[in-house]
N, C-alpha and C positions, 0 to 999 in steps of 0.2 A: 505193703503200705503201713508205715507206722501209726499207731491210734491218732486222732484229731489231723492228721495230714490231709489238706485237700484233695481230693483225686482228680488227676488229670483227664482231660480227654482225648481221644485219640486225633493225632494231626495226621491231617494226608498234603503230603507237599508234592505239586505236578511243574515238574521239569520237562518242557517241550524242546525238543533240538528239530534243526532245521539246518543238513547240511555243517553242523558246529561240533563234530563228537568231542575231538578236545576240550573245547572249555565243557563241552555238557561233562566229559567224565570228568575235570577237575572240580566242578560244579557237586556232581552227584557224592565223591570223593570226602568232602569239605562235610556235606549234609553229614556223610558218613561218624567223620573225624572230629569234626569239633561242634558239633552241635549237641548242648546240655540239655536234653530232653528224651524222656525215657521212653513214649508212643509216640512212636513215629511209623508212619508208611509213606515209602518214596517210589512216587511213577515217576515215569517218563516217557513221555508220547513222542516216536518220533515220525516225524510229519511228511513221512515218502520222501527221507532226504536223499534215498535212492544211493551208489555208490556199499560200502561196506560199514557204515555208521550205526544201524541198527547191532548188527557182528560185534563192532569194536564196542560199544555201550555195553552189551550183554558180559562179554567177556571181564569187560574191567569191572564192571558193578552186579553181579551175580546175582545180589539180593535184590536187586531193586525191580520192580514192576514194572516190565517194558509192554509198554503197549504201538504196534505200529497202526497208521495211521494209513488207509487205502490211497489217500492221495493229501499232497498239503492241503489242510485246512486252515493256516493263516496259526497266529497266535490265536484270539479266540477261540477258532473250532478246536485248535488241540488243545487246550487248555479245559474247552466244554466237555471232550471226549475224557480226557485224564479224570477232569470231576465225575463225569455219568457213574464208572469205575472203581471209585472212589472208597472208600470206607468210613473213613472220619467223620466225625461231627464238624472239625474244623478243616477247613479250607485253605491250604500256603500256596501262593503261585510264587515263582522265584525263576529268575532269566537264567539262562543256561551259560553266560555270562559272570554271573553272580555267585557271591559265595556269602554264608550266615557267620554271623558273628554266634558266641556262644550259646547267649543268651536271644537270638534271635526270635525264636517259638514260645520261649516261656513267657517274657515278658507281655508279646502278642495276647495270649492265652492266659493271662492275669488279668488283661485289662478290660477282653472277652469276658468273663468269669465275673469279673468286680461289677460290669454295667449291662444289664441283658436291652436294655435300650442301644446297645452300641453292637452294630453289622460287620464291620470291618474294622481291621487295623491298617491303616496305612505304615511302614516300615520306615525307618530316618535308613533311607539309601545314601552312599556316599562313595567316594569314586576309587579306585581297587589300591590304594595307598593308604583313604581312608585322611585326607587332607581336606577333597574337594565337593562340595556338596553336589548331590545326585536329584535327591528327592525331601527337601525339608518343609515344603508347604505346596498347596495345591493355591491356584487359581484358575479363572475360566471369562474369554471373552465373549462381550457381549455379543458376537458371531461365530458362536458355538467353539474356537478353539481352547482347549486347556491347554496349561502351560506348567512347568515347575519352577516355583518363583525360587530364585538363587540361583538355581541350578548352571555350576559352571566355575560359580564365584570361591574362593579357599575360605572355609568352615574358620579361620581366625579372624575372617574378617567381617564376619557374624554377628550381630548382637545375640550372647546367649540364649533369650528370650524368644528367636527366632527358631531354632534348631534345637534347644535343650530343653523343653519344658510340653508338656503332651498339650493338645489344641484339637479340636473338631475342623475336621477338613471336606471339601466336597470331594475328593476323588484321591485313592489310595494310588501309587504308581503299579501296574502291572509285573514290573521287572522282581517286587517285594513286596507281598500286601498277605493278609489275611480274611477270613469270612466266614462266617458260619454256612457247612455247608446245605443246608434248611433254607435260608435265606436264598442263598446263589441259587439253590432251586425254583423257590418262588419264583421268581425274577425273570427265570430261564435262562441263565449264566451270562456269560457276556454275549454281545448281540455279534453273530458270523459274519452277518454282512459288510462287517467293518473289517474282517480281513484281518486286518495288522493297524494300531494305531488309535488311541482314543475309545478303544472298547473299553479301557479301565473308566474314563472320566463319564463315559454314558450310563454305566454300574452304579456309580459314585452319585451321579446327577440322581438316578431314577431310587436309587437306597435312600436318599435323602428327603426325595419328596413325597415316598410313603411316608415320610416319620422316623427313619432309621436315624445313625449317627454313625459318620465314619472317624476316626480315632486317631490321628495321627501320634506315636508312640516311640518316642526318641529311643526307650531300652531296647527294642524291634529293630536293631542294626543290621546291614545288610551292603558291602561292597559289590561294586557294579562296575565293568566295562562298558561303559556304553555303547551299543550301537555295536559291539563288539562283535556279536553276529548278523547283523546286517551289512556291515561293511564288506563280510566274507561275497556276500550272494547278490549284492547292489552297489550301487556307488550316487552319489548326492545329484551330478549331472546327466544321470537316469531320468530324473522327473517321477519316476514312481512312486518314490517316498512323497513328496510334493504333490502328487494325486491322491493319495490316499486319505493323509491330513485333511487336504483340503475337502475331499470328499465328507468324510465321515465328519470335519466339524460339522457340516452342513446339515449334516443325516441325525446329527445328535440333537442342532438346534431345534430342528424341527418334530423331534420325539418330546423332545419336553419342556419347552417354552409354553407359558399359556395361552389360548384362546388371543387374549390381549395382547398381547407381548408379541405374538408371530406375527401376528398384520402390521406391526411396526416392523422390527427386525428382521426378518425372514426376505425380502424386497432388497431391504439394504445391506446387507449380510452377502445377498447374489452379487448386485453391484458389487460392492469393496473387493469380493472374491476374484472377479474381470478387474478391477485395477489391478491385485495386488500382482497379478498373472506378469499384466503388461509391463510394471515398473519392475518387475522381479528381472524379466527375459529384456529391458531396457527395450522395448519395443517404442517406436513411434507410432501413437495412438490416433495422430492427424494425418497419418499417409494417404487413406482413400477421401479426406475430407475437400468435396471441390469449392467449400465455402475458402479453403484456403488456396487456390487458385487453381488455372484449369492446364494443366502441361500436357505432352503428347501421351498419346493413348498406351498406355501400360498394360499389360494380359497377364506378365510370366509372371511366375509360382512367386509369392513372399516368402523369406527364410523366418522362420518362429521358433527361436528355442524350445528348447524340452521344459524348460522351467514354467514359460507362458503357457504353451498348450497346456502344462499339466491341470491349469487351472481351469482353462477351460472345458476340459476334459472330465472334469470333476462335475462340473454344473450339469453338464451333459450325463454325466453316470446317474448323479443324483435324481436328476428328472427319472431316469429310469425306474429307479429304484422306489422312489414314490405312490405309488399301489401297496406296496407291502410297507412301507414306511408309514402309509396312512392307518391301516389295520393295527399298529404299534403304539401310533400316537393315541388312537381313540384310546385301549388300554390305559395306555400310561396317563393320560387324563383322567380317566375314572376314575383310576386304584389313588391316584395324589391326593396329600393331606395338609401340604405343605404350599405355601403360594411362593412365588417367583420373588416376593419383598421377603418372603423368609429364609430367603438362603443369598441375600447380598451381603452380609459379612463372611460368606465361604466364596464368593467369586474375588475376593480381595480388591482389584481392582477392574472391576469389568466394562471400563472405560478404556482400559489398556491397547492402545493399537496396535503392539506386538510385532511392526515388523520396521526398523529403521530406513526405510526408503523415501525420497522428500515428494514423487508424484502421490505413494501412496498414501502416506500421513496429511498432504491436500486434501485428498480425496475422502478419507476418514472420518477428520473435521468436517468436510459438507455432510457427508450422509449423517452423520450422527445430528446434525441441527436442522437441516430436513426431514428427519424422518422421528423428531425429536425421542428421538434414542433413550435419550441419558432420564426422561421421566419413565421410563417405561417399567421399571424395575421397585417403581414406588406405589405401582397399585396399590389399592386401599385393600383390607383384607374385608371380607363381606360376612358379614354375621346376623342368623336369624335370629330374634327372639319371639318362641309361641308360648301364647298363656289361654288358659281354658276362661278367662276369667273376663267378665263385661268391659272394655272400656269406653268409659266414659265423664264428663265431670263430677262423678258418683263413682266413684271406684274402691273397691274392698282391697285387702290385704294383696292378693297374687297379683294382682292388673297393677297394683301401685309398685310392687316389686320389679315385675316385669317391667311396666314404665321406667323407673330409675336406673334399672341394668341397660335399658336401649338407649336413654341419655349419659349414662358415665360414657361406654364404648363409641359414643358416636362423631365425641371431638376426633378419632385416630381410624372409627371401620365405619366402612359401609355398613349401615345398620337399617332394616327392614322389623317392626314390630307388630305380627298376626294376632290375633286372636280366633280361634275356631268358635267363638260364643257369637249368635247371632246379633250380641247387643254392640256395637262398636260407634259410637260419633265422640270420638276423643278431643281433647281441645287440641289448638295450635302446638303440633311437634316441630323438631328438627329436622326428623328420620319419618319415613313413609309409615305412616298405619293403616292396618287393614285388615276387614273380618273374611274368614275362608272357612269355608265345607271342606270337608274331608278329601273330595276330590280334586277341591282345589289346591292342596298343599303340595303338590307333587313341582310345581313351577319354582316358588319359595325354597324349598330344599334343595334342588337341583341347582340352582343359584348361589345357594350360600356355601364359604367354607367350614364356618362353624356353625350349630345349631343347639340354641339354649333353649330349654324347655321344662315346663313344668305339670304336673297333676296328671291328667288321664292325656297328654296330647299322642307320645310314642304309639299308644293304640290307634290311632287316627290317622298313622303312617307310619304301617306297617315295614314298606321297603325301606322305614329307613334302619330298621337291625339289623339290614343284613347287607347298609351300605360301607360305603370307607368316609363316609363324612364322618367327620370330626362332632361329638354326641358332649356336651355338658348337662346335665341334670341337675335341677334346683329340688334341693330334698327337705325345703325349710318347711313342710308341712306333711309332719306322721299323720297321711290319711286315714290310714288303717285304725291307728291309737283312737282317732278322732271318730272312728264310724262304731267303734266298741262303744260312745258312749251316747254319741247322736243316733244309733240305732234301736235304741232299747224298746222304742215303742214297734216297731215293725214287727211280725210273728218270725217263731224262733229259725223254723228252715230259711228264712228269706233272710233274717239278720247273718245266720251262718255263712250262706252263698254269697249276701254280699260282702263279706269280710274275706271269702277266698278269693272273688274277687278281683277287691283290692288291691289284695296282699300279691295276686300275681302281677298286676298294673307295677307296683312296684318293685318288684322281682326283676322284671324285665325291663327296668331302666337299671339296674342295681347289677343286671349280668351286659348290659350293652356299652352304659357309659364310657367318657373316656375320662371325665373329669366330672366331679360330684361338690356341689355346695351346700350345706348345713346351716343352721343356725346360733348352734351356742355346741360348746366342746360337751355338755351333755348329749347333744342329737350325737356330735360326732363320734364316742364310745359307742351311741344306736346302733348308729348305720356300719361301725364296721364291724359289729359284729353281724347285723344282719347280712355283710359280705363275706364276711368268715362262713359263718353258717352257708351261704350261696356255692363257696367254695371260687373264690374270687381272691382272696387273699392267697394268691399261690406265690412257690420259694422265687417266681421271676419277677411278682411287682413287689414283695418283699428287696429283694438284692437290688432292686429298681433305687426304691425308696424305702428305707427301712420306718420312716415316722411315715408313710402313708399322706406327705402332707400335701406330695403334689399330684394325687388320685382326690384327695378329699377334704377337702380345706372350710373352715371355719370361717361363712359368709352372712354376718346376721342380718337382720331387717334395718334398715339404716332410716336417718334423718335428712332435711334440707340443711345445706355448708350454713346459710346464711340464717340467720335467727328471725323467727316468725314477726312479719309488720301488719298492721291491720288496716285492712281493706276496704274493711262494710260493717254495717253493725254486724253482733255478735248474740249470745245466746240471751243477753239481759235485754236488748231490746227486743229481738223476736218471741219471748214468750209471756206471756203475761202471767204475770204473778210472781216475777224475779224484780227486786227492787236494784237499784247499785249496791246500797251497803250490806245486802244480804251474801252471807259466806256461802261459797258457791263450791258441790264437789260433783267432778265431771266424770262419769263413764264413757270412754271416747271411743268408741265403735260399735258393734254387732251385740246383740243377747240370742246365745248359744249353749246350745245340751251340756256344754262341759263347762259354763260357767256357773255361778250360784248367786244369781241377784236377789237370793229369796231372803239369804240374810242381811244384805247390804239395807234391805228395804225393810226389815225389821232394826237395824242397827239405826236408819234414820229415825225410826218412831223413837228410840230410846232417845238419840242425840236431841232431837225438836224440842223433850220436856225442860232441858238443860241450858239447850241452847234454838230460841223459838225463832232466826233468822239460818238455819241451818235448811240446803237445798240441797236437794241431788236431780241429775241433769242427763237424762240417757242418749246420747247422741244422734244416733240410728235405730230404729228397730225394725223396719224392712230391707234386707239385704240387694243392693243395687241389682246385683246380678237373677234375672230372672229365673235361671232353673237351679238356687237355692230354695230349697223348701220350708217353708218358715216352720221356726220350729214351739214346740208347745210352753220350752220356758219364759218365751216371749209375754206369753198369752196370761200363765200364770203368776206372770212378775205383775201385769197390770193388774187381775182380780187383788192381789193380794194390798198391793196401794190403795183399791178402789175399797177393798175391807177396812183397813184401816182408819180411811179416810184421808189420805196423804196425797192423792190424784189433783192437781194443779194448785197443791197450798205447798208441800214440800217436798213432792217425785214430782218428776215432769218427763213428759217422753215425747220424742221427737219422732214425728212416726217416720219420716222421709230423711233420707240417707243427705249428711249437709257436701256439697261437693267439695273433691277432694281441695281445691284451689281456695276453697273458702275456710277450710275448718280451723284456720289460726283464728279466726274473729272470735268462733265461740271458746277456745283454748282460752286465749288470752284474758277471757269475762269470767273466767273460773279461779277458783282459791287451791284446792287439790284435785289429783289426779287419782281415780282408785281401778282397782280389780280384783273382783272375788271370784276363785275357783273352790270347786269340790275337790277332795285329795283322790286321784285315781292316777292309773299311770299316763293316762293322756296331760295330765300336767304336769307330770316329772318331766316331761320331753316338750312341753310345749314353749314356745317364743311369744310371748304376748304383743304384736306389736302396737300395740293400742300404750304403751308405758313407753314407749320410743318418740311419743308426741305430747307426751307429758315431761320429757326430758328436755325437747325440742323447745315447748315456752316455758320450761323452769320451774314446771310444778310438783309442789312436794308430792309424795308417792304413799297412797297405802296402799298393800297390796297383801294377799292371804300367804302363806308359804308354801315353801313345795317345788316350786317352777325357778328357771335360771335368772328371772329378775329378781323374784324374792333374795335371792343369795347378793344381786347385784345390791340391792336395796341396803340388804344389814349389812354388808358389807363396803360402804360409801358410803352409808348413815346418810340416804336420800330420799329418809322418809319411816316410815313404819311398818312394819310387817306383824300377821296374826295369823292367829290359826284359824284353821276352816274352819267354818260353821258357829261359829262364836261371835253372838252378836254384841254382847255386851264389849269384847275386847274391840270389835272393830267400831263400834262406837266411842271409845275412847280414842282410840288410835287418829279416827277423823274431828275430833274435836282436838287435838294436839297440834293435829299439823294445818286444819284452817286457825284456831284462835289464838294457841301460844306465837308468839308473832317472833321470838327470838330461835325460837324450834323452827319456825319457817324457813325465815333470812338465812338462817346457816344451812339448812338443806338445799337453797335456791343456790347459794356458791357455791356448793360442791357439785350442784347438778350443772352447772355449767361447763366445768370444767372435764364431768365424765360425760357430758352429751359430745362433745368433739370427738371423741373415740366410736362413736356411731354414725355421724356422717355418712352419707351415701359414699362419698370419694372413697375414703378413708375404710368404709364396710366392705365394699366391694373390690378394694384391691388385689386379693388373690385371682377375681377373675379377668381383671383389666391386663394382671402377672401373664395367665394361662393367657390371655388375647394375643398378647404381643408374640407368643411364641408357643405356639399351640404345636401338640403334637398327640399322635393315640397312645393311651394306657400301655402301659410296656408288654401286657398281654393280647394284645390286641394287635401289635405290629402282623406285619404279616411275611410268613412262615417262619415264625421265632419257633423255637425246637431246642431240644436238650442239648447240653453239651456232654455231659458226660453220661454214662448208659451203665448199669449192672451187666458185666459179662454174664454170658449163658455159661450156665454149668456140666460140664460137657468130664467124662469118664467116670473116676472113682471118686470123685465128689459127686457128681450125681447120684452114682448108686449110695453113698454114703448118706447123702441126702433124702432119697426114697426109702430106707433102710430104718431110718432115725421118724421118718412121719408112720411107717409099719409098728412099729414101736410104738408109739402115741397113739394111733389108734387104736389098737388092741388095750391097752392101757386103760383105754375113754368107755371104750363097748363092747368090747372081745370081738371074736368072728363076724357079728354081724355088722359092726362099725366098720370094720375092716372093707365088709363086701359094699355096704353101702359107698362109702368113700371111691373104691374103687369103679363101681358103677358109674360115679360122678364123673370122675376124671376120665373114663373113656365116652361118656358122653361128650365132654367137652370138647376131645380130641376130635371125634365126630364131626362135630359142626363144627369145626377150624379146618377139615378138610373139604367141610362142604361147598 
């Protein structure tokens, strides 16, 4: 391999014959001959074709890997048996019919390589001239048949766009496709019981609605006779071919439709199956009907083509098969991540009747508006949001977050919003609210496909790390950062342990997620490197997404679209000793260990000598949420007012939290908006969203520096920014932006125009993104695996290898380095045989 050259991984391509040796050796021949790819290993299963075909195969293809098959197992089973055998990473299945064009594997195996979210390559099949299209798009009807759209039609009469450009497809064709063989395994390869026929499109169906992505890849050329071996050992007015389809779509439908979906379609799917029979074999369906009149007594046998029974015959197998069919579908329900509305742009059109007959296309049309069909594929997708946090008309930070995440989603998902906090009487929702105990969450989960969640709730439901639901994490709150500082009074071991903790609380949403939200691209450097460090950051969601943006995206605390109206009175008439013309600056939420009101309230003594109608206004000082613990800066802001002398002439404290639906009355009776922090690392990463409702009614901003608004602040000139602990600065600063009135007016314009870029709508959009099209973290898929593997080192590279570490150890310690080392490594050997 030339330096910086990708390395490839090893393909294993399984060629099944059945009865076909000719084309299988000109098949195997071709692999031989023209295929540009250096790892390759070629099986061939041949399927009890009985006669001298295993002979003839062997002798012409020498190299190739014959495995015989004890009795036919259908395409499937030899296909599963070639895989079991297998070596490769990657997976080719290619029809014994078929021959590859050069670049058939490599291009496959590129496109593998490039996207680890992507399962399969589907092949651009085309017919052995290489005119007439084979395989250029998948579709699937809404009664379980797949179909290959074009196929039939001459490739020039194509739109380019159809056949020449790569697309995400639901089902790769059997006859050409690719897989990682990791995957095929998970899965359990294609399902036996299908025989022959539609085992690709039930692969395709079930890859998909884990989360995979099948690839359709036009450079994955592949000519194909069709049918070329089946025609050898069948013929059309057999009915066999005609059973089997009709079987297995049947057996597919009912693997992986949803809950919702089957009780619709499943009914009508059997029906249309009994027309399509009858109008197929031109049967008269009114012969025994004596509503159409009563003639002489008839006994002898009816003649029923092979075409109608087949169908019949199918419904009848199907019911059979159904026991084990059920054991498959439960599976395949659980492991799914994906809803039935997220894969209708890969069924293309799955309204398609699919069979030109005028009884059956009658018949079509009714069931489908009977059994209203054609909704059934628009289920709503169902998404939980849980927050540890009160709701109520008193709602803190997390509950107003969560609040506004359940109202964005809930125009397009079912949207359910829990709280596990025992305080819940929220106002009038859209979407269902409601507070749950721990053992109640398991109903909620089980329900949902998606699950947004914040603070300690993963601990409260535990199965769900080790579910396939679909896991978003809101990380808009460095708990940890924040208990380094709200902890300090606690003794030192208790502070310790609750900081570990924490740290694991968030460990374990950081190793489970599937999609993670931040609050400002400061958190988002945080958290990834706290995933780096996790060891989450691996070369597959790297190759995934190289910017990380659709694992972790930049979701800040947002505003209401519409701009704050007022209600009720506000904070000049509910407190007495606020006049109207007194300048008014408002602390707009919580007093917290990590904030510093100590200097704000020294900064107002200074302002009042200057300016003797200067107020400051604390919004809240008991935390709605009852198992917040109130914390001691609370307690020491008031002593220190109450020193002063400033307690209801110019501090004023609101001891009751104003509800969330009211607080524009007291915004809008205010002149600024302020926040003073201490410099620690809890506010390099912090989001204040208390400055987010200051934006909301247009009020200039001081604020201390350090944190991601201060930078938003000097940088939109939306106010003033000071340093910690400096009272005299942030006394100046608040006397600028209530008095100077031309410093105002200009910071009120520019705050309008950057509060639009906060908006709830507008914040939240990457999750609304991830909603519409949700899928697991590309490490997360399930059984993703390597493609490419370090060969073992096997003869005089080996010994050159143990020869060269004899060397370096002796080098490091002399003899005893030596014996240690080797000690080591025959221990390890040890327990590897143990």
């Amino acid at each position: 391999m030339t330096q910086g050259a990708t390395p490839l991984p090893l393909v294993s391509v399984i060629v099944v014959n059945y009865r076909g040796a000719e084309d299988t050796i000109t098949c195997l021949r071709a692999l031989a001959r023209d295929l540009d790819y250096p790892r390759l290993e070629v099986i061939c299963v041949d399927n009890a074709s009985g006669g001298d075909d295993a002979v003839r195969i062997k002798a012409a293809a020498p190299d190739v890997r014959l495995i015989e098959a004890p009795e036919n197992l259908g395409f499937a089973g030899g296909c599963n048996l070639g895989a079991q055998q297998a070596e490769g990473s990657v997976l080719a299945f290619l029809n014994n019919d078929a021959r590859p064009d050069a670049r058939w594997a490599r291009a496959a195996v590129e496109a593998l390589a490039a996207d680890p979210t992507v399962a399969a390559v589907a092949s651009k099949v085309v017919d052995w001239d290489g005119t007439g299209a084979d395989f250029v798009d998948a579709g699937l009807t809404w009664f379980g048949m797949g179909y290959k759209r074009h196929a039939g039609g001459p490739l020039a009469e194509l739109p380019a766009a159809e056949h020449e450009v790569a697309k995400d497809v639901l089902f790769a064709t059997g006859s050409a496709m690719f897989v990682r063989a990791s995957v095929f395994a998970e899965l359990g390869g294609f399902d036996e019981r299908f025989f022959m026929f539609y085992e690709d499109v039930d692969l395709g169906w079930r890859l998909n609605l884990r989360g995979w992505r099948v690839r359709y890849v036009p450079g994955s050329l592949a000519y194909h006779r069709h049918h070329g071996t089946m025609s050898e050992v069948d013929a059309p007015e057999t009915g066999r071919e005609t059973f089997l389809l009709e079987r297995n779509a049947l057996a597919a439908l009912y693997k992986n439709v949803s809950d919702q979906a089957l009780a619709r379609v499943l009914p009508a799917a059997l029906a249309l199956t009994i027309r399509r029979a009858t109008a197929r074999g031109e049967l008269d369906a009114t012969q025994l009907d004596l509503g159409r009149g009563v003639g002489p007594i008839d006994t002898a046998p009816v003649e029923i083509p092979r075409t109608t029974l087949a169908g019949v015959l199918a419904v009848d197998q199907f019911v059979e098969l159904l026991p084990s069919l059920a054991e498959s579908r439960e599976a395949e329900q659980a492991a799914r991540v994906r809803t039935d509305g997220d894969l209708i742009p890969l069924l293309r059109k799955a309204l398609e009747p699919a069979y030109p007959l005028p009884r059956y296309l009658a018949a079509h049309e009714i069931l489908v508006e009977a059994f209203g069909v054609e909704s059934v594929f628009g289920q709503r997708r169902k998404v939980l949001v849980i927050t540890g946090d009160a709701i109520t008309d008193r709602m803190a930070g997390p509950a107003i977050r969560a609040w506004n995440i359940a109202s964005i989603l809930a125009p397009e998902h079912d949207v359910r919003l829990v709280t596990v906090n025992p305080l819940a009487t929220p106002p009038p929702a859209p979407f269902p609210v409601s507070a749950a105990r721990k053992r109640d969450l398991t109903e909620p989960i089980e329900w949902a496909d998606i699950v947004v969640l914040q603070g300690h709730v993963l601990e409260m439901a535990p199965a769900l790390k080790e579910s396939h639901k679909l896991v978003v994490c809101d990380l808009y709150d460095p708990m940890h950062l924040e208990l380094l500082e709200q902890g300090k009074s606690a003794p030192d071991d208790q502070r310790a342990a609750d900081l570990v903790g924490i740290t694991k609380v968030l460990d374990a949403q950081l190793e489970r997620g599937d999609f993670f939200l931040c609050a400002s691209e400061r958190q988002r450097h945080f958290w990834l490197g706290h995933l780096a460090a996790l060891g989450r950051l691996t070369p597959r969601l790297y190759d995934a997404d190289p910017t990380t943006q659709s694992l972790l995206s930049v979701v800040p605390f947002g505003l209401p679209a519409e701009p704050p109206v007022r209600t009720a009175p506000g904070l000049r008439a509910t407190l007495d000793g606020i006049a109207e013309t007194d300048h008014v600056v408002l602390w707009a939420g919580g007093v917290y260990s990590w904030f510093d009101p100590l200097t704000l309230v020294g900064a107002i003594d200074r302002l009042r000598k200057r300016q003797p109608d200067a107020r400051l206004v604390f919004l809240g000082m008991k935390h709605p949420n009852p198992e917040v613990a109130e914390m001691d800066i609370g307690a020491r802001t008031v002593r220190l007012a109450d020193r002063l002398g400033l307690t209801g002439k110019h501090v004023f404290f609101n001891e009751h939290w104003v509800p969330y639906g009211e607080r524009q009355n007291w915004l809008l009776d205010a002149d600024c908006g302020v926040t003073t922090h201490f410099e620690h690392v809890e506010t390099t990463f912090a989001f204040r969203t208390r400055v987010l409702d200051y934006l909301w009614a247009g009020l200039p901003i001081v604020t201390t520096d350090g944190d991601a608004f201060a930078d938003l602040v000097r940088e939109e000139r939306l106010g003033v920014v000071v340093p910690a602990e400096d009272e005299q600065a942030l006394a100046d600063a608040l006397e600028r932006a209530m008095y100077d009135e031309e410093f105002a007016a200009g910071c009120k314009e520019r705050i309008a125009k950057v509060a639009q870029r906060y908006a709830w709508p507008e914040a939240l959009a990457p999750l609304v993104r991830y909603c519409r099209d949700p899928r697991p973290a590309a490490d997360r898929l399930p059984g993703a695996g390597d493609l490419v593997v370090t060969d073992p080192l096997r003869g005089t590279e080996l010994v050159r290898r143990d020869l060269a570490l004899v060397r370096e150890y002796l080098a490091d310690g002399g003899p005893k380095e030596l014996a240690r080392r080797v000690a080591g490594r025959l221990k390890k050997v040890a327990r590897g045989r143990a």
